[in-house]
TIZA-67242 format. One line per field, with one value per residue (C-alpha): residue number from 1; x, y, z. Coordinates in steps of 0.2 Angstrom, whole numbers, plus 5000, padded with zeros to 4 digits. Layout:
# TIZA-67242
nr <- c(NUM,...);
c1 <- c(X,...);
c2 <- c(Y,...);
c3 <- c(Z,...);
# end
This chain:
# TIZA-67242
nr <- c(1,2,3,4,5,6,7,8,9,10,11,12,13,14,15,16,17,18,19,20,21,22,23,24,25,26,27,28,29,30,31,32,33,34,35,36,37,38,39,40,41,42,43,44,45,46,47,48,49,50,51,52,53,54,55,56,57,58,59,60,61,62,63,64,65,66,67,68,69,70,71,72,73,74,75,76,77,78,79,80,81,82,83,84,85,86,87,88,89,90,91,92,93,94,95,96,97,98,99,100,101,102,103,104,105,106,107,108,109,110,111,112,113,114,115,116,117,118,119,120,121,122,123,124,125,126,127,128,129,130,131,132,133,134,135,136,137,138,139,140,141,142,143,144,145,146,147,148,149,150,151,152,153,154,155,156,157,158,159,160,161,162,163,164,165,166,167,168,169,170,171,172,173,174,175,176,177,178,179,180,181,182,183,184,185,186,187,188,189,190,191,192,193,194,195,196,197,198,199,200,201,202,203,204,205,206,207,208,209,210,211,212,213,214,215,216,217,218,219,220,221,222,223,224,225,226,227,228,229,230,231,232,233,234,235,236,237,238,239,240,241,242,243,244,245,246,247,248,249,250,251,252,253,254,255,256,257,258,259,260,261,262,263,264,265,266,267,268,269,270,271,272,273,274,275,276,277,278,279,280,281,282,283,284,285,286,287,288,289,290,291,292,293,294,295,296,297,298,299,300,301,302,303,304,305,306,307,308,309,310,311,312,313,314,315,316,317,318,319,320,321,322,323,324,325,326,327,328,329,330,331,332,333,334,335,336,337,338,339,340,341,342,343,344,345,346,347,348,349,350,351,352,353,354,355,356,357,358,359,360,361,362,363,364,365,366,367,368,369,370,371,372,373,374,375,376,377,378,379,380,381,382,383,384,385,386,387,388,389,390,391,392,393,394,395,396,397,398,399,400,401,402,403,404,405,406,407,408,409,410,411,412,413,414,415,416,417,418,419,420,421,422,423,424,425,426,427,428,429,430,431,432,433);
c1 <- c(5132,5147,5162,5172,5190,5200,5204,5186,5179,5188,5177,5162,5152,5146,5133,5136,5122,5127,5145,5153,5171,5177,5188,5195,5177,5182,5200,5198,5184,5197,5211,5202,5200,5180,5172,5162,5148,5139,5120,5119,5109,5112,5114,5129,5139,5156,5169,5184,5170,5173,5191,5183,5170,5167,5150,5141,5122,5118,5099,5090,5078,5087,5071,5061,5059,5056,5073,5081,5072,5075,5095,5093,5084,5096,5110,5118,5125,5131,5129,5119,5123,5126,5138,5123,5106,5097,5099,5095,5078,5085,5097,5081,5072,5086,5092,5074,5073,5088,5085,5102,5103,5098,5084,5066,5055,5044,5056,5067,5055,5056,5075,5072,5056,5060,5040,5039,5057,5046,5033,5041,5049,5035,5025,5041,5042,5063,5064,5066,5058,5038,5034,5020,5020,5015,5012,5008,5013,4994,4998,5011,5000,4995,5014,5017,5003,5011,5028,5030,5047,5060,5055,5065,5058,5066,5065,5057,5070,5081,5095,5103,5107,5101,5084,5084,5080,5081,5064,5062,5045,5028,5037,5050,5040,5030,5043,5053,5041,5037,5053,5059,5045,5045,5064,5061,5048,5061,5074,5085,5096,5094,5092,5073,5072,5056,5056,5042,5035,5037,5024,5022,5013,5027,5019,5024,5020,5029,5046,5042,5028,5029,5038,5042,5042,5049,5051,5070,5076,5095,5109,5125,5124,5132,5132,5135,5140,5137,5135,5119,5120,5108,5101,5114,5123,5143,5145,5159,5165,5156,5158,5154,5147,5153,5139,5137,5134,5148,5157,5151,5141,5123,5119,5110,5123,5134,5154,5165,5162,5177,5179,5179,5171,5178,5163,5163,5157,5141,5135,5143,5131,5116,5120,5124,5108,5098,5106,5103,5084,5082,5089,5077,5065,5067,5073,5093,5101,5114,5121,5130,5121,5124,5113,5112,5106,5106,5113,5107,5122,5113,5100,5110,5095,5097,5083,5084,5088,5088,5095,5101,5103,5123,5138,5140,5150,5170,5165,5177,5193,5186,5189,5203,5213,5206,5205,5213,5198,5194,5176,5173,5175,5163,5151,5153,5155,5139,5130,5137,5129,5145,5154,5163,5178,5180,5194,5185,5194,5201,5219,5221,5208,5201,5191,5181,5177,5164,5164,5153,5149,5142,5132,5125,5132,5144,5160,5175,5188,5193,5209,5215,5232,5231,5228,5245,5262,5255,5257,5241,5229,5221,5207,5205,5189,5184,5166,5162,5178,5177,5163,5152,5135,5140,5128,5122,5119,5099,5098,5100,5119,5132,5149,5164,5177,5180,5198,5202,5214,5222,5227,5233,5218,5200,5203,5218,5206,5195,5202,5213,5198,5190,5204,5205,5188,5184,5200,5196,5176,5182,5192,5174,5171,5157,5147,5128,5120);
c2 <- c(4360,4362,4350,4343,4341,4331,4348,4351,4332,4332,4329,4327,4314,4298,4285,4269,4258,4239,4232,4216,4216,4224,4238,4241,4252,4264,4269,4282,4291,4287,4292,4311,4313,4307,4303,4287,4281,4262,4257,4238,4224,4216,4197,4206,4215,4209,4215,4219,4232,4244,4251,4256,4267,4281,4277,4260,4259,4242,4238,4221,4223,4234,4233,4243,4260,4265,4258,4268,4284,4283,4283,4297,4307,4325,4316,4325,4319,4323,4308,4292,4275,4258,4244,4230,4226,4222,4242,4252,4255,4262,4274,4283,4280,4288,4302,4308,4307,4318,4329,4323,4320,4301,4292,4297,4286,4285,4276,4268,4252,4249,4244,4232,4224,4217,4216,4236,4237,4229,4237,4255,4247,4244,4259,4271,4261,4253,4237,4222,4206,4200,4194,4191,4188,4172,4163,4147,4139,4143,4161,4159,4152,4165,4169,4150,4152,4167,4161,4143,4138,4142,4151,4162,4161,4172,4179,4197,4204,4216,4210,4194,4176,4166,4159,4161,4147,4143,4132,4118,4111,4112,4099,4111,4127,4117,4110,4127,4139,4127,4125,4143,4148,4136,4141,4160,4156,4149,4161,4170,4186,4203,4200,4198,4211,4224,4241,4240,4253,4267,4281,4280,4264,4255,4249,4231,4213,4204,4196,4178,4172,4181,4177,4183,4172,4180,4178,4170,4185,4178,4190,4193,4196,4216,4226,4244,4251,4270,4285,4297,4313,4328,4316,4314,4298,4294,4277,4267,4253,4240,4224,4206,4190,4175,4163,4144,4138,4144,4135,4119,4119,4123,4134,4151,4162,4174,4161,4178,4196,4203,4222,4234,4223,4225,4233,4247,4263,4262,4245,4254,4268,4257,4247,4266,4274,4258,4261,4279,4275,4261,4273,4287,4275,4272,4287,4284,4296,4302,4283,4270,4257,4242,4238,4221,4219,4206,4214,4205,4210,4203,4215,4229,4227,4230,4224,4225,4214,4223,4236,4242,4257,4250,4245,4228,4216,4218,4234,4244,4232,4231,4250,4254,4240,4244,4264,4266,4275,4278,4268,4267,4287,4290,4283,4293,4310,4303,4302,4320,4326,4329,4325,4307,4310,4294,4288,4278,4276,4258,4255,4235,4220,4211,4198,4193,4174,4170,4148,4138,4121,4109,4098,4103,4097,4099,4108,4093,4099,4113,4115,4132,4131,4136,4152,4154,4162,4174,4190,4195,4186,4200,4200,4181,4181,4165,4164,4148,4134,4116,4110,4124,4118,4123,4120,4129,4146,4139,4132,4147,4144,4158,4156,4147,4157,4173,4180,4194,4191,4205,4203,4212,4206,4204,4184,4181,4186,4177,4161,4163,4166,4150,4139,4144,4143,4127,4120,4126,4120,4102,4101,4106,4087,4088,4075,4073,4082);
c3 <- c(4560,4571,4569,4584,4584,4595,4607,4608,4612,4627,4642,4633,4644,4633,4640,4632,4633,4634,4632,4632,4634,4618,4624,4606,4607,4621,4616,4604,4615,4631,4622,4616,4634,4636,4649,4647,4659,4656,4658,4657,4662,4680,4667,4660,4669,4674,4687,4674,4668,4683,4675,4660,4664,4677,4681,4679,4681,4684,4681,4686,4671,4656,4648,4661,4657,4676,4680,4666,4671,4689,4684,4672,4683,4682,4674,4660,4643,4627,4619,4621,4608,4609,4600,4600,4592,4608,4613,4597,4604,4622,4615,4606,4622,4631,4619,4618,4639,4639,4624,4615,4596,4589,4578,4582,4595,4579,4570,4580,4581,4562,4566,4580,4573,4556,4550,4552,4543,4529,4530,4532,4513,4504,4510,4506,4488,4492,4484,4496,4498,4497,4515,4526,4547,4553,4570,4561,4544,4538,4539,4525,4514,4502,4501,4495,4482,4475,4475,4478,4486,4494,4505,4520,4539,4551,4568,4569,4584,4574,4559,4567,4560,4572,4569,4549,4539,4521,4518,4503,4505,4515,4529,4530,4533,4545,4553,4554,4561,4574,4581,4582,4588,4600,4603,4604,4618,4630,4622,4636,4634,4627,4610,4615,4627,4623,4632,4645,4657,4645,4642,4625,4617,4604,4588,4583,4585,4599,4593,4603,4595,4578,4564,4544,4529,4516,4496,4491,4484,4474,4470,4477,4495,4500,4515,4516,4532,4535,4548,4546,4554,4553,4537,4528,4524,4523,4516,4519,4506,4500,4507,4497,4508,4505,4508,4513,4498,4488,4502,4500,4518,4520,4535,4537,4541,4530,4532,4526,4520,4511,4510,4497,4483,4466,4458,4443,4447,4439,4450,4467,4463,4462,4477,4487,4480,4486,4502,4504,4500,4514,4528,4524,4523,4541,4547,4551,4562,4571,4572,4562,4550,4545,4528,4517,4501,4488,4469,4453,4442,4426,4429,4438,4452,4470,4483,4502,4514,4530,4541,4558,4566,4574,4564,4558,4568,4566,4553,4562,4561,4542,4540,4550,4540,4522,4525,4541,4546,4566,4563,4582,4585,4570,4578,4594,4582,4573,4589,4596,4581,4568,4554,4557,4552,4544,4531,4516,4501,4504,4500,4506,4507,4523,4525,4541,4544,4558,4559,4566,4571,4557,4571,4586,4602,4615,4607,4610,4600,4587,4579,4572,4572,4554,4561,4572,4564,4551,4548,4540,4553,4566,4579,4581,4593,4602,4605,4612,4619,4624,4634,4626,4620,4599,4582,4566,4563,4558,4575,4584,4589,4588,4580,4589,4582,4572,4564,4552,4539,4525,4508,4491,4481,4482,4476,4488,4505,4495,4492,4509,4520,4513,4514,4533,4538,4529,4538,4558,4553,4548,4562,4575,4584,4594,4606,4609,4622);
# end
């Protein structure tokens, strides 16, 4: 396998496949002298967008494979990839059209469709969680039986918060799977989006009216974020998720992850082998990804939660300001088919805090004044602002607000990230719709 260097990337032509405003993703490809093109979805496009790429194919229906095709049609790349988990499936689509290096058609669907994820587990023997797919609260009955409550019930479309639900009791199961499917069926956007039009049948049951109850798996939450090329993996740090409950909330989403996680060498080698076995499960390559599993440190275990074929949100801040690794060009090396080139041997802790809402509503004020006049806060991200519709993670809402911070210790991002998010979240005042 040939490595790139800098000299040699230089006008190699790079099809991004969706992007939403975050140009922090195009600099190292600009800055090696690349030349970067954009297929996004009519819904999403912006004007700003037109100063960042060279070409922009703009589709009414991303989702429509004839649309796609009839853009390709003699177009030449050297590397097709995306940022976003609505997309995975398209860049395999594409690469395969244009002959350029990514996962396999055959597997890409196990990363989009969480039911085939499982199922590529159990059959390949990676330890992960007991599940079944429902449409109904009947369907999950034999799960019940086998392992009482609680219980997990999750949207199938790909690794995402929204629509994950922690369930106590049968009302609560009903209650659950009833509004989000419900929910998903009036669900606009991407993230739902299922390539259409293509030649070949794609195996999977429909991510609107389908769902996955799962066994509660406990643990200590971990993700593991790593670039596969020609098979073979290169990990970057562990990270550690702080979750609602050790903040005194109760929500289904992940509050703060913290990277690296003080772990011995021993337990970081059962989490990274765990790891290792999930993407050759489902057949990662030539991209980033963005694994979670839950480790049992009394019994040194590690199970699967799930995994995708992109790089976890703010992963590549994470990196640069732990390692000072160049996460976003790996993951166009990784797609060109080479060696990332990625620094991993962190040498400073960040933490990443996503906050949301604690009531659903109309978002009427939000203070994060905290937040101003420090030296160690990066990247503050707002999501939604006032007179947004705002709510929990378990109702389908997206965070407000998002900021990095950087510290000496694993405990001081720790107690610092907490201290922060806790104080902007209290602060959320929000009105009835």
């Amino acid at each position: 396998m040939i490595t790139h260097n800098l000299m040699e990337l230089t006008g190699k032509r790079i099809l991004f496949i969706g992007f939403r405003g975050k140009h922090s993703h195009l600099v190292s490809a600009r800055d090696a002298g690349m030349e970067l093109d954009l297929l996004i979805d009519a819904s999403e496009v912006k004007d700003e967008y037109k100063s960042d790429f060279g070409t922009i194919h703009v589709l009414d229906d991303i989702f429509d494979w004839r649309q796609i095709e009839k853009v390709l049609e003699g177009a030449q790349y050297d590397a097709v990839l995306t940022r976003f988990e609505d997309f995975t499936l398209l860049v395999s689509a594409v690469a395969e059209y244009l002959g350029l290096p990514s996962v396999s058609m055959e597997d890409a669907p196990k990363f989009r469709n969480k039911y085939l994820m499982r199922k590529a587990f159990a059959e390949s023997g990676v330890p992960s969680a007991d599940f079944v797919l429902v449409t109904s609260a009947e369907d999950a009955r034999p799960l019940v039986e086998k392992h009482g409550f609680p219980l997990i019930v999750k949207q199938i479309a790909g690794i995402h918060s929204k629509y994950v639900a922690r369930v106590e009791n049968e009302e609560e199961l009903n209650s659950t799977i009833r509004f989000f499917l419900d929910a998903l069926a009036g669900e606009e956007g991407t993230l739902l989006g299922q390539l259409h039009h293509y030649p070949k049948e794609i195996d999977g049951p429909d991510y609107r009216n389908h769902l996955l109850v799962e066994e509660c798996i406990t643990g200590e939450e971990l993700t593991v974020d790593a670039f596969v090329v020609n098979g073979k993996p290169y990990l970057t740090p562990i990270c550690k998720y702080v979750l609602p409950e050790d903040m005194g909330f109760r929500d289904h989403h992940l509050p703060i992850r913290i990277m690296p996680y003080d772990l011995t060498a021993e337990e970081q080698d059962i989490v990274n082998t765990a790891v290792i076995q999930s993407l050759k499960a489902l057949g990662a390559n030539y991209c980033a990804t963005h694994v979670e599993v839950f480790f049992d440190r009394a019994k040194q275990e590690c199970r699967l939660i799930e995994v995708a074929s992109r790089g976890g949100g703010f992963r590549a801040e994470m990196v640069q300001h732990t390692c000072g690794g160049d996460f976003d060009m790996g993951l166009i090396r990784s797609a060109l088919g080479t060696d990332p080139g990625v620094a991993s041997t962190p040498f400073l802790y960040a933490a990443v805090a996503e906050v949301f809402a604690p009531e659903n509503g109309i978002l009427k004020e939000i203070d994060y004044s905290c937040l101003n006049g420090q030296n160690a806060i990066f990247s503050v991200t707002h999501n939604r602002n006032i007179g947004d519709m705002v709510g929990r993670a378990s109702g389908g809402h997206s965070f407000v607000l998002k900021f990095l911070l950087t510290a000496d210790s694993y405990e001081e991002a720790d107690s610092r990230s907490r201290e922060l998010l806790l104080s902007i979240r209290n602060s959320i005042r929000t009105e009835p719709i």
